[in-house]
N, C-alpha and C positions, 0 to 999 in steps of 0.2 A: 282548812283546805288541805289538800293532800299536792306536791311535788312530785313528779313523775321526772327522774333525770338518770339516763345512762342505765333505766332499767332498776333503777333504787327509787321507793317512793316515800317521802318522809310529812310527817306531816309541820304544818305551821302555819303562824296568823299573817294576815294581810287586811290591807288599808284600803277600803272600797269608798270610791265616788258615789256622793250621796244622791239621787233622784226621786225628786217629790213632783207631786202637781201643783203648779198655783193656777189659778182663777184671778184674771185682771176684768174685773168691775170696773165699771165708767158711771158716773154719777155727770149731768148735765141738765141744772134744774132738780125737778121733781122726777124727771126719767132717769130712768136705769139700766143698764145693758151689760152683758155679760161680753166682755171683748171678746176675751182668751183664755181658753185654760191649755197651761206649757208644761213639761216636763224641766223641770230645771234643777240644778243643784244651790238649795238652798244659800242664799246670799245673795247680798245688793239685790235685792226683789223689787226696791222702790225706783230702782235705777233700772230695772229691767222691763218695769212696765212704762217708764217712760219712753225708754226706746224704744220697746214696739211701737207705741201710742206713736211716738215723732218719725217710725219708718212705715206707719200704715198711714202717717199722712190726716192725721188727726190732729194732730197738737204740732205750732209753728216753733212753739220757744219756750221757754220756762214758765212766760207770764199766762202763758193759756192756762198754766196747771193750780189750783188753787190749795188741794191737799193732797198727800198721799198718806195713808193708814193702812196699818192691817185690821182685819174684819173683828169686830167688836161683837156680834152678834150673838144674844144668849141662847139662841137655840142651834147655834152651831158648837160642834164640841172643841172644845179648847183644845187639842193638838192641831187641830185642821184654822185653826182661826188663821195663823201664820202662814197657810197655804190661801189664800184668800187677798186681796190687795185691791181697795177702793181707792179709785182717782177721780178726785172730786174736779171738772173744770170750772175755769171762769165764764161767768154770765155775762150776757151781752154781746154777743157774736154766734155766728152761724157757723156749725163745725159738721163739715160730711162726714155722715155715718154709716154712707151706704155701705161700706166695705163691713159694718156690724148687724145687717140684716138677717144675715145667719148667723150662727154661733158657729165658729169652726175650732178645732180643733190642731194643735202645735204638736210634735215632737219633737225631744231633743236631737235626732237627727236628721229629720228635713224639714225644719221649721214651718212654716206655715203651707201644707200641701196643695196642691193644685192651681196658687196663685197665680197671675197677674200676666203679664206682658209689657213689650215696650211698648204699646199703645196706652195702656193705664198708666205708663211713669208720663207719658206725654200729656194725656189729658189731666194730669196733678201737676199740671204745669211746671217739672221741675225741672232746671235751667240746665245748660250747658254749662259746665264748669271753666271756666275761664283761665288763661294761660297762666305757667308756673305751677309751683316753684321748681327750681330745676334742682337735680337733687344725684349727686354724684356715685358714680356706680359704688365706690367703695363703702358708703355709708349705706347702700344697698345690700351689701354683701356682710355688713354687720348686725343687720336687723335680727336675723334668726337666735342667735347666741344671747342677745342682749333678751329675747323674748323669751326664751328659753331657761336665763337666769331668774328670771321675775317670777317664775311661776312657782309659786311655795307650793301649791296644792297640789299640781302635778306631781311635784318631787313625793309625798306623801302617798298618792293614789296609782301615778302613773297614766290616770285616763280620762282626764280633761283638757278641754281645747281651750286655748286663749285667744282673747281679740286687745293686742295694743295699738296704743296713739303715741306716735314717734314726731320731732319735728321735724325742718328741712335739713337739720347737720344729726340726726340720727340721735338725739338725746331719748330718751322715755320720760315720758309726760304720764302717761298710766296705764294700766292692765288690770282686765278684767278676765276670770276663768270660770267656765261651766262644764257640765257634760255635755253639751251641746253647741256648735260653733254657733247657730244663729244668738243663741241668747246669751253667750258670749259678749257679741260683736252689739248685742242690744244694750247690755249691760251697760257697756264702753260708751257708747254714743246717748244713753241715759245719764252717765256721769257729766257726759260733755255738755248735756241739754239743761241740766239742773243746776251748774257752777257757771250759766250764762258764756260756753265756749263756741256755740255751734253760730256760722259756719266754722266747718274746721278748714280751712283755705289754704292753710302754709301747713300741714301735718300730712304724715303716713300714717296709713293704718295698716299692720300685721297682721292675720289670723294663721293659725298653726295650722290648719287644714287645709281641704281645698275651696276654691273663691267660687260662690254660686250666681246665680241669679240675684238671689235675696240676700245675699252679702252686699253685693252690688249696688241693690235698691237700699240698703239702709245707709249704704258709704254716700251714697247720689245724694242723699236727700236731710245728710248731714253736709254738706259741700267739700267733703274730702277728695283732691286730687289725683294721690297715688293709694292703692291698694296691694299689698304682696302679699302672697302665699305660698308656704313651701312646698303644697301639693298643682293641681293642674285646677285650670278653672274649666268653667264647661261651657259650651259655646251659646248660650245664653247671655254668661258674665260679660264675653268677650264682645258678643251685637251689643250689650249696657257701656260696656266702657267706650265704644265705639262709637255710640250714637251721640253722646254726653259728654264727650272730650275728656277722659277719664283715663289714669294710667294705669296699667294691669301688669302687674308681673306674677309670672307662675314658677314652677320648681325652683324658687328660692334656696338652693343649698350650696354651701361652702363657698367658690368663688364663682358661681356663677347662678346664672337665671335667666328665662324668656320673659322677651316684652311682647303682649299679644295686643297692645294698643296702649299712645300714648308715647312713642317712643322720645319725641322731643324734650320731655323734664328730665330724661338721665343724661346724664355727662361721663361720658365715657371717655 
């Protein structure tokens, strides 16, 4: 690439964030279904279809998942098989699929388009999150740095978003990084659904961007309390955390931040 600076252009290499497609396959029985196919940055792919799968409200918990592989298939060409990811569930229970009627389509940056409403988190019956933990502003005001360090990739690329899980005194539990914040945050909460963690009840979850909708909906439906982000949420996020006894906080930088619902877990 060529440097353009002060009117001198020079040229030099650079470290580019990787974006591929995967295709998240659902096996259920002898049926087969095409979930998703996401833009993602290769990595934790097995974690990343789980999390969809547990924030579109398919899979409750680990035990629903029976396998996860990548696609074996001889008549697909061996570089794309890695782009491909079958989730075999467990038999013996009813799993809604309405929401896989269609094939839709993800980007890395507005993850699953045109979705849902607070009427569809309501009719997925998913709970009001219950009081606690209270979580003091200063450990609030260190979350960003501490996310900021974690992120090896970042430091390499410069242009990938992270979703961490912090606890109530601000330790880091884990972090997960994509080109994309949803699949990110899916990533993260795949981790959490496969080492048997979710609900996340007593955690924070960070994203380095801004809080959406479907941030929202993946945080709800993992039972995560607080939510922070260093950019703004959008007023979607704000009626989710609202509705669901959820805490939000927005422009997370240096010593300070907005709470746009939820204000009672901070200790100020």
């Amino acid at each position: 690439m060529r440097v353009v600076r002060d009117g001198d252009v020079r040229l030099r290499s650079d470290v580019l964030a990787t974006e591929e497609p995967m295709e998240i396959r659902l096996a259920v029985g002898d049926a087969r279904h095409t979930a998703a196919v996401t833009m993602r940055t290769p990595g934790a792919d097995f974690e990343l279809a789980a999390g969809f799968l547990h924030g579109e409200g398919i899979v409750a918990g680990r035990e629903d998942i029976l396998k996860i592989s990548y696609c074996v298939d001889p008549e697909v060409d061996a570089e794309q098989r890695y782009n491909i990811v079958n989730v075999e569930l467990r038999p013996g229970r009813e799993y809604d699929l309405r929401s896989l009627e269609r094939h839709f389509y993800t980007t890395s940056a507005c993850g699953v388009c045109g979705k849902a409403s607070l009427e569809q988190l309501e009719l997925r019956g998913c709970p009001v999150i219950p009081p606690g933990p209270e979580v003091s502003a200063e450990v609030i005001y260190s979350l960003p740095e501490k996310l900021r360090e974690a992120q090896a990739l970042f430091d390499s690329t410069g242009g990938l978003h992270a979703a961490a899980l912090f606890d109530a005194s601000g330790e880091l539990v884990a972090l997960r990084e994509d080109v994309g914040r949803h699949n990110a945050t899916d990533k993260l909460i795949g981790w959490a659904l496969l080492e048997g963690r979710i609900p996340l009840s007593e955690h924070i979850v960070m994203v380095s961007g801004r809080s959406s909708f479907e941030i929202m909906q993946k945080c709800l439906a993992a039972g995560a309390p607080l939510v922070c982000a260093v950019s703004a949420p959008s007023s979607l996020a704000v009626d989710v955390a609202r509705e669901f006894g959820m805490t939000l906080v927005g422009f997370l930088r240096g010593n300070r931040f907005n709470v746009y619902a939820g204000f009672e877990r901070v200790a100020v």
